[in-house]
C-alpha positions in Angstrom: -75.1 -59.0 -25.8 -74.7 -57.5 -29.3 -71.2 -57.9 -30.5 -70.9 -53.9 -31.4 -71.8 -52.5 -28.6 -69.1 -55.0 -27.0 -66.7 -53.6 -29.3 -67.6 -50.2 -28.9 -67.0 -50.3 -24.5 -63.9 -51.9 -25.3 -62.7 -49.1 -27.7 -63.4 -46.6 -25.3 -61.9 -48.6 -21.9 -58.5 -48.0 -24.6 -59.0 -44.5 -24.7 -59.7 -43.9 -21.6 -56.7 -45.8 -20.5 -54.3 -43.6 -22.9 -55.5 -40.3 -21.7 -54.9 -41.6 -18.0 -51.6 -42.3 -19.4 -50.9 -39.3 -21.0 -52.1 -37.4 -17.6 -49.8 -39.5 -15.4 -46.8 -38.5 -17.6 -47.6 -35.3 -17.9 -48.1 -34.7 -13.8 -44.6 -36.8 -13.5 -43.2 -34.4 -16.0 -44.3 -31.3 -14.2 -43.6 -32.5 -10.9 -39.7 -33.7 -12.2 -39.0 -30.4 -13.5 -40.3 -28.4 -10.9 -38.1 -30.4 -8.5 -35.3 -28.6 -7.6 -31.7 -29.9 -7.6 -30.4 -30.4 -4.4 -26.9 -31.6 -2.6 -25.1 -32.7 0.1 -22.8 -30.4 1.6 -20.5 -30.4 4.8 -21.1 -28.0 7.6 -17.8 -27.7 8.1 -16.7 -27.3 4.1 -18.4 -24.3 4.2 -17.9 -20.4 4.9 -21.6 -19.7 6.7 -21.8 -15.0 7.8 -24.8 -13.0 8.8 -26.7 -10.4 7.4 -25.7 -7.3 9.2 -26.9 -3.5 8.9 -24.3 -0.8 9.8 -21.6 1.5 8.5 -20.8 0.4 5.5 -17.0 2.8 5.1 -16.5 3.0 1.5 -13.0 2.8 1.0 -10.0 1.2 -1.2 -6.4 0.1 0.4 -4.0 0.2 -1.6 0.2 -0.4 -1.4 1.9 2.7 -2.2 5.6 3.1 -3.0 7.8 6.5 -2.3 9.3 7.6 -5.6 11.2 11.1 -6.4 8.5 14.1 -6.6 10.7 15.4 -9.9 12.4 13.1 -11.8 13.6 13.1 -15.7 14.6 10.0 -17.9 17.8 9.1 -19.0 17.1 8.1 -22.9 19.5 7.0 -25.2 20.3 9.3 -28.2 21.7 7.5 -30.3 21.4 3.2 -30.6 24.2 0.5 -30.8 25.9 -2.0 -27.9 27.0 -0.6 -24.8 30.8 -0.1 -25.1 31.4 1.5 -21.5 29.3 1.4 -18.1 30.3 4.7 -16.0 27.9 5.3 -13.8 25.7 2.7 -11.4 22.0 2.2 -10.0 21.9 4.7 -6.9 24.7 7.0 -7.7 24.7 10.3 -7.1 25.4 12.2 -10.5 25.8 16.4 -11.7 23.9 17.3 -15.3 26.6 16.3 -18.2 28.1 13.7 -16.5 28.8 10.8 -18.6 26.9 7.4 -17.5 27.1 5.3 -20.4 29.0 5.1 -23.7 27.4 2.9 -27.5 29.2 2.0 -30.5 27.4 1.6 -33.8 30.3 1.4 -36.8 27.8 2.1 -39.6 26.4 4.8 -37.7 29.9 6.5 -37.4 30.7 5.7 -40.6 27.7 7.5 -42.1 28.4 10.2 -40.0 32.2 10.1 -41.4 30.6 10.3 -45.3 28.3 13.3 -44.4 31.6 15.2 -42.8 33.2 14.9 -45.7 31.0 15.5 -48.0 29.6 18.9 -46.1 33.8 20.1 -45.5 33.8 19.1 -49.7 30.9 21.2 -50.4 32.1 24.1 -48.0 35.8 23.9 -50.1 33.8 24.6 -53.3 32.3 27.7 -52.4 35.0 29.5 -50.4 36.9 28.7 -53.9 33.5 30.7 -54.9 34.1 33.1 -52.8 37.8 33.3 -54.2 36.9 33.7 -57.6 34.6 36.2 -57.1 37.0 38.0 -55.1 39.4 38.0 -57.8 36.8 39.2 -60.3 36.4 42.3 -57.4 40.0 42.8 -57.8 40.4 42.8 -61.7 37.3 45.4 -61.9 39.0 47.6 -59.5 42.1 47.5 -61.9 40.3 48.2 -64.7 38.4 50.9 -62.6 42.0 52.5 -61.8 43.3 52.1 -65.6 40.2 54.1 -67.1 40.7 57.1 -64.6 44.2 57.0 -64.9 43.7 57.1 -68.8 41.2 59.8 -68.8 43.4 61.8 -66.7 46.3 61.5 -68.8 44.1 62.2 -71.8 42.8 65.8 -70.0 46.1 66.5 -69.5 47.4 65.9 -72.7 44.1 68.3 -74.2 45.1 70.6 -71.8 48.5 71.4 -72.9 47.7 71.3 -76.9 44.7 73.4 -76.1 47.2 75.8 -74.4 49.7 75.6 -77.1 46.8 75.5 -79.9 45.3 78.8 -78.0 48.9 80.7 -78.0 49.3 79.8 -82.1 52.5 77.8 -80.7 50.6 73.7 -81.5 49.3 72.4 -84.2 45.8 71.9 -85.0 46.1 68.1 -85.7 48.1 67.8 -82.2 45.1 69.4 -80.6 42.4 67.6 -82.5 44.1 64.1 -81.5 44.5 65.1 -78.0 40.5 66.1 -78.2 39.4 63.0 -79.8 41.5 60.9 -77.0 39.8 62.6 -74.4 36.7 62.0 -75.1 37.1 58.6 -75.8 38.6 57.9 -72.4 36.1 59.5 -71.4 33.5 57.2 -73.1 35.4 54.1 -71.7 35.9 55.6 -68.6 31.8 55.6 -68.1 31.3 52.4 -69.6 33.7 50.9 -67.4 32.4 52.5 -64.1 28.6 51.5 -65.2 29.4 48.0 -66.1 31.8 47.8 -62.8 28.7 49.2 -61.3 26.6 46.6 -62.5 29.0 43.9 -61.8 29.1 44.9 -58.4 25.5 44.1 -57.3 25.8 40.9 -59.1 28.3 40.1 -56.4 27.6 41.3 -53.6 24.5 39.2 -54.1 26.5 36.1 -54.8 28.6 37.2 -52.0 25.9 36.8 -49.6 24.2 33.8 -51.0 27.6 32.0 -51.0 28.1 33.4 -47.1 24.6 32.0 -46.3 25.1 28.4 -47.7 28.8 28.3 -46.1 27.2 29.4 -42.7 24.4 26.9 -42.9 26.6 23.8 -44.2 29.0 24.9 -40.9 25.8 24.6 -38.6 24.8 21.2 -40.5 28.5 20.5 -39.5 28.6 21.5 -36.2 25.6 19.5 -35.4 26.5 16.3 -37.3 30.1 16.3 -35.1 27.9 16.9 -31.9 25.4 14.2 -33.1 28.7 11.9 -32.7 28.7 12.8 -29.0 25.3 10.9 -28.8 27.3 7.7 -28.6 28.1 8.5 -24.9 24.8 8.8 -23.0 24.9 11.7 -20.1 23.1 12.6 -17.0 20.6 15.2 -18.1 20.2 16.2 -14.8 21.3 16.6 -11.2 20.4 13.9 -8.8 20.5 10.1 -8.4 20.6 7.6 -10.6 17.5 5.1 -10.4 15.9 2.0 -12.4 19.1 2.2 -14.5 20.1 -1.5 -15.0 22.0 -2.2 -18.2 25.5 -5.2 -19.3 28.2 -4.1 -21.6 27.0 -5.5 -25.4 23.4 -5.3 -24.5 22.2 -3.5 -27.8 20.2 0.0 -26.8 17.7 1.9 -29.3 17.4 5.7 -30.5 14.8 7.0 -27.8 14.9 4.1 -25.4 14.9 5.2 -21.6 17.3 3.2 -20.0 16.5 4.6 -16.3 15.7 8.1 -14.8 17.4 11.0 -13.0 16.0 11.8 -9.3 15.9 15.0 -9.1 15.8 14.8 -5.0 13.0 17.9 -4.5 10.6 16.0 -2.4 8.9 12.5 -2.7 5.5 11.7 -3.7 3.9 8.2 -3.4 3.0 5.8 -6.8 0.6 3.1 -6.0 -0.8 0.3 -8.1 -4.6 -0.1 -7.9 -6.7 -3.1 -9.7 -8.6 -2.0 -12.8 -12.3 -2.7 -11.6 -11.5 1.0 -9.8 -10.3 3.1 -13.4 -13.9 4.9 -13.0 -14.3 5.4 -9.4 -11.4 7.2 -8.6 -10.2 10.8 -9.6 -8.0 13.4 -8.2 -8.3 15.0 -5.1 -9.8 11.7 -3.8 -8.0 12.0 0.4 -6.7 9.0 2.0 -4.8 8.4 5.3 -1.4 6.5 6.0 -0.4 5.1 8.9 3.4 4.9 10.0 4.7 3.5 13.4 0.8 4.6 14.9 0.8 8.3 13.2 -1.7 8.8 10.4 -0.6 11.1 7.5 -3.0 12.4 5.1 -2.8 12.2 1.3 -4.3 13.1 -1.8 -4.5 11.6 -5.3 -2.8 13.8 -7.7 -2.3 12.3 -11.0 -4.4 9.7 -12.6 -2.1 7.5 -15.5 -5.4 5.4 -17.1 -2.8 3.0 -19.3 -4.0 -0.3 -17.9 -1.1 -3.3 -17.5 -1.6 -6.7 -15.9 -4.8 -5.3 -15.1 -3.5 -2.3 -12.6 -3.0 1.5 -13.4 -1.0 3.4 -11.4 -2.2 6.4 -9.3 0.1 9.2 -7.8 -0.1 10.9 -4.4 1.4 13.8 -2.2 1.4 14.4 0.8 -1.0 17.6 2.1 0.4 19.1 5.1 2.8 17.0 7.4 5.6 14.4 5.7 7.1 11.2 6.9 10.3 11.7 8.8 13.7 10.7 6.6 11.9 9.2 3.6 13.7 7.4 1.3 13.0 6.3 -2.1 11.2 2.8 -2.3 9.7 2.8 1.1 6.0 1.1 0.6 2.9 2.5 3.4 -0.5 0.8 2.4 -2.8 3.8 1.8 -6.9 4.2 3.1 -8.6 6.0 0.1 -12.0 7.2 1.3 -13.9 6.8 -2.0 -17.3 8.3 -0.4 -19.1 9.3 2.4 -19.5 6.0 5.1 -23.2 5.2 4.6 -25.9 2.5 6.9 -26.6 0.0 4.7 -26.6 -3.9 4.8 -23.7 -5.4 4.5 -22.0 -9.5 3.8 -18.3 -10.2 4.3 -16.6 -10.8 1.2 -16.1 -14.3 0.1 -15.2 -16.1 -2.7 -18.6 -17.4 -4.0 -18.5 -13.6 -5.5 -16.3 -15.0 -8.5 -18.7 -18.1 -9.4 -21.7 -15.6 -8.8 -20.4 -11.9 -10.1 -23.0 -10.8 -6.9 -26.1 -12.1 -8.8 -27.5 -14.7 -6.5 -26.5 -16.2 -3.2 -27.2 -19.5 -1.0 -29.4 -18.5 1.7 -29.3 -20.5 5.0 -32.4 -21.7 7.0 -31.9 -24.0 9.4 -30.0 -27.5 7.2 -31.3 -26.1 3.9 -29.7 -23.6 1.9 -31.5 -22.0 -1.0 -30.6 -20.4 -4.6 -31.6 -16.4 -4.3 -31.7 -13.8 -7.0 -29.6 -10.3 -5.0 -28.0 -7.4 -6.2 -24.7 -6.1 -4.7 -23.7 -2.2 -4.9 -20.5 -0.9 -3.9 -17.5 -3.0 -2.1 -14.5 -2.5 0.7 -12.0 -4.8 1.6 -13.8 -6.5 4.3 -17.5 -6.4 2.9 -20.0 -6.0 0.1 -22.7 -3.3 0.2 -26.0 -5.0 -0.1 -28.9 -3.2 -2.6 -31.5 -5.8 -2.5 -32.6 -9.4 -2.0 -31.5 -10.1 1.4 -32.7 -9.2 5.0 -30.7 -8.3 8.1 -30.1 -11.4 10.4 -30.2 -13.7 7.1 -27.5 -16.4 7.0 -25.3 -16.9 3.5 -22.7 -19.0 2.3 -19.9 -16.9 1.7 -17.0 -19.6 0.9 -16.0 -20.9 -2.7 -19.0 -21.7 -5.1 -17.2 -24.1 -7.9 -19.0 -27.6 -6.9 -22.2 -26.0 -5.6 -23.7 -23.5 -8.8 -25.1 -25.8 -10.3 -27.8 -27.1 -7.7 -30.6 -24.3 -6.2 -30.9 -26.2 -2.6 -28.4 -27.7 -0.7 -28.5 -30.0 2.5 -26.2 -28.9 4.8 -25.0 -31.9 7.0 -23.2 -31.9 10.4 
């Protein structure tokens, strides 16, 4: 046989053999990835519920304490350490009485320096006011010497004329007396014109003066009743509540230290998990049940500040009240969030927190299976099912954290 053609079978039996190769790997390769990961799981480690299709009531509970319907806050005025305690959680207090009393020394002392310097300034101008008054006094002298003056000078003109008239006086004696009187005459306008003038110029002083002493006795009144803000008061009628404060314990300007109840009715104050800050809103109705009597509520007040993920919600009452309630009593509370609807339904479970309601383990028979669903709305005993599950389907509802990674399982008795 000719040695080429030799060479050329065995150079293609080669390639033949790689692309066999390359085939075998690739249909392992498919075949390996498409194989889904499977485990071993315990019938009895497991949480296995049904499928079901009914009402679905969609509905929050929620714990609900009694607080007072009307209440205002105690807040402290002025900071510094608590020097005296006079009141006590619970107590039953009138508006003004004291509860509390704070020290601050370099607050008093300012307040100390202001006093004085407003009494120093006030001093100044009532001696102001004085001098003024004495000006007042000297003008009305000088008022009184030019008309006594002129008078004396008519008088004196009066009698030479007389005498001057009868040929009995002398001409200069008359001439004198004329000349006298009419330069009392002139003084006597100038004076009442520039006393005139003078006048004006204090009576507006006057009243500026009055103004600034009236405004620095306000300043002062207020500044020795800002001193009172060391002792905190009730600023209300009512009972004392949430107050909880130790002699030293350093308070600040605006702080509330606890709250006035001001005993007018009771309204409810419940904590509710954030997931619910957008479905709820007031007027939303619930129902209370105490010793087997329902009561029914309504939201009222929304407060949307979110803390250790809660918000607090407040309710009243709408037509009959609980019997001898009393501040701090809890009720859980049924809020109907909507209409009840027939829908499919799962009990809640905790696979929801490995899964956020995305996919599910689906039972048949020994095998469970990885499915894609969707989950709507939710209750306290069940989820609301939108799509990717049947009625009469089987799921495992129980705790997810060893199994999401596999997509079948083998469930073993």
């Amino acid at each position: 046989m000719d040695t080429k053609i030799v060479k050329k079978k065995s150079k293609l039996k080669f390639v033949l053999i790689i692309i066999a190769s390359a085939v075998a790997v690739s249909v392992f390769g498919w075949y390996f990835l498409n194989q889904k990961k499977t485990y071993n799981v315990k019938s009895e480690d497991i949480t296995i519920d049904e499928v079901t299709n009914g009402k679905f009531e969609d509905m929050l509970m929620v714990t609900a304490q009694t607080q007072s319907l009307n209440s205002s806050l105690v807040n402290v005025l002025e900071g510094g350490a608590v020097k005296e305690i006079f009141a006590e959680d619970g107590q039953m207090l009138t508006k003004g009485q004291p509860i509390a009393r704070v020290y601050n020394p370099n607050t008093e002392f300012n307040y100390l320096n202001q006093e004085t310097g407003i009494m120093q300034q006030i001093s100044q101008m009532r001696s102001s006011l004085l001098e003024l008054k004495n000006q007042e006094f000297n003008q009305d002298k000088e008022l009184l010497q030019s008309q006594n003056d002129y008078n004396t000078a008519l008088q004196t003109f009066n009698l030479q004329k007389r005498l001057y008239d009868a040929e009995i006086g002398k001409k200069t004696d008359y001439d004198i007396a004329l000349q006298n009187l009419n330069y009392q005459k002139d003084r006597k306008q100038i004076v009442e014109k520039g006393a005139s003038n003078e006048k004006l110029s204090r009576n507006s002083q006057f009243a500026a003066i009055n103004n600034s002493i009236n405004q620095m006795e306000k300043s002062l009144n207020i500044l020795r009743s800002n001193k009172n803000n060391f002792l905190i008061m009730s600023p209300a009628s009512g009972r004392l509540s949430s107050f909880n404060i130790s002699l030293g314990q350093n308070l600040t300007s605006g702080e509330s230290i606890g709250k006035i109840d001001l005993m007018g009715g009771y309204k409810l104050v419940a904590k509710v998990d954030e997931y619910y800050i957008n479905k709820l809103t007031n007027g939303i109705k619930g129902m209370l049940d105490n010793n087997g009597k329902e009561y029914e509520v309504i939201i009222t007040k929304i407060l949307p500040e979110v803390k250790d993920g809660q918000f607090s919600v407040e309710l009243n009452f709408i037509d009959a009240k609980i019997e001898n309630l009393k501040i701090g009593m809890t009720f859980g509370v049924k809020l109907k969030l909507s209409a009840d609807t027939q829908s499919m339904m799962i009990p809640k479970g905790n696979f929801y927190k490995d899964t956020n309601g995305k996919w599910i383990f689906v039972v048949k028979g020994n095998k469970a299976e990885k499915r894609n669903i969707s989950l709507g709305r939710e209750n306290p005993l069940y989820y609301e099912v939108v799509s990717g599950l049947k009625q009469g389907e089987s799921v495992i509802t129980s705790d997810y954290s060893e199994l999401k990674k596999y997509e079948m399982l083998d469930i073993q008795k």
